[in-house]
C-alpha angles and dihedrals in degrees: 000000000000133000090294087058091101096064094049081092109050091032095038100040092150090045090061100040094050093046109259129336088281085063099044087047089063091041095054087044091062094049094047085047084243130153111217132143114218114217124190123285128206103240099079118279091276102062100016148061144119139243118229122242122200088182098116108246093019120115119219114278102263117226129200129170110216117236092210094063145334092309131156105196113189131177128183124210141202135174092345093309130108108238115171126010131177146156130212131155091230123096090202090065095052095056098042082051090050098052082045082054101046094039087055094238098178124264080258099049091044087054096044090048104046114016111201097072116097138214134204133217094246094046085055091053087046090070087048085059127246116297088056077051082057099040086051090043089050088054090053104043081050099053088038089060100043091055088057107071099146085070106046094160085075092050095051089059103039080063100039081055105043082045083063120091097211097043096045091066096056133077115271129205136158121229111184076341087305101147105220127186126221122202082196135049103213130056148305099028120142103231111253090217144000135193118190114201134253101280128183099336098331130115127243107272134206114215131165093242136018093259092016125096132328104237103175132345129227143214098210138010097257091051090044084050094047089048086046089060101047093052089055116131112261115265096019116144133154123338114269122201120274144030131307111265 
């Protein structure tokens, strides 16, 4: 328990006298009518628990209680990515929105059925597959680093990078504007490869991962990007959905 410990039971009355939110789940199923199996959470048995989701690829439907005010915070995973999050005071909600996860109702049907479950930008590419995840992730590194002119070094780079086949395919991500490279789209995932830009008179620098090893500096961003490449780990080609196993 932390410091909030002390408001679960005037906040969360049904939680403690079923037992724990596992038990409450399971309480609030058979009133709905509703098949579901509880599995643990990480939070401890009072505030947190999962739902389980036969759908193949699909994580349990994490469930949290808020310790600010009567919350239920879920969040559903695949292949390493956060697809659908959401938060409601009503039990009832979480578990409809459990047996919808687990059956593998769509992003778009989750969020038409219960609608307090939200939906990124990023979770919607990841049901188009993984190279529409990098083409959405490219947008955004690109407008991330045009709205920074006050750093053009980073831009420079961001450009030099997305101008380059190989690394075009992969996951970018910046990191203390740090630009890293995924050969997957989902987590975790070590980068394959990282490049920091010129910064207060230093070069650009490649390293294999955005705080690892320097492994060859660089005048300019095309020439940072070229030796990128060629430090690339053998056999990589363009990111694949998932994590890394």
């Amino acid at each position: 328990m932390n410091s909030h410990s002390g408001s679960y039971p005037v906040l969360y009355p049904d939680l403690v006298a079923a037992g724990g939110l596992a038990s409450a789940l399971e309480d609030a199923a058979a009133e709905l009518g509703a098949e579901i199996a509880v599995v643990p959470g990480d939070w401890g048995t009072l505030i947190s628990a999962g739902i389980a989701a036969p759908h193949p690829g699909r994580k349990p439907l994490s469930v949290r209680a808020g310790a600010d005010r009567r919350r239920f915070a879920v969040a559903g995973w695949s292949a390493g990515v956060e697809l659908v999050t959401g938060e409601t005071p009503d039990l009832r909600d979480i578990v409809r929105a459990g047996v919808a996860w687990g059956a593998g109702k769509s992003l778009a049907e989750l969020t038409a059925q219960l609608p307090f479950l939200h939906v990124g930008e990023l979770a919607e590419a990841h049901e188009r597959g993984p190279a529409a995840v990098v083409d959405v992730q490219w947008r955004r590194m690109r407008e991330q680093a045009a709205a920074e002119p006050q750093f053009p070094e980073f831009g420079l780079l961001v450009e030099a990078a997305y101008a380059e086949p190989r690394l075009r395919q992969l996951y970018p991500f910046s990191s203390h504007w740090t630009l890293g490279f995924n050969a997957h789209t989902g987590s975790p995932c070590p980068p394959v490869i990282a490049v920091a830009p010129a910064h207060d008179g230093r070069p650009y620098r490649v390293r294999d991962s955005p705080h690892g090893d320097c492994l060859v500096e660089a005048a300019t961003a095309q020439e940072a990007v070229a030796m990128a490449v060629a430090h690339l780990p053998t056999g990589t080609g363009a990111a694949v959905a998932g994590a890394a196993e």
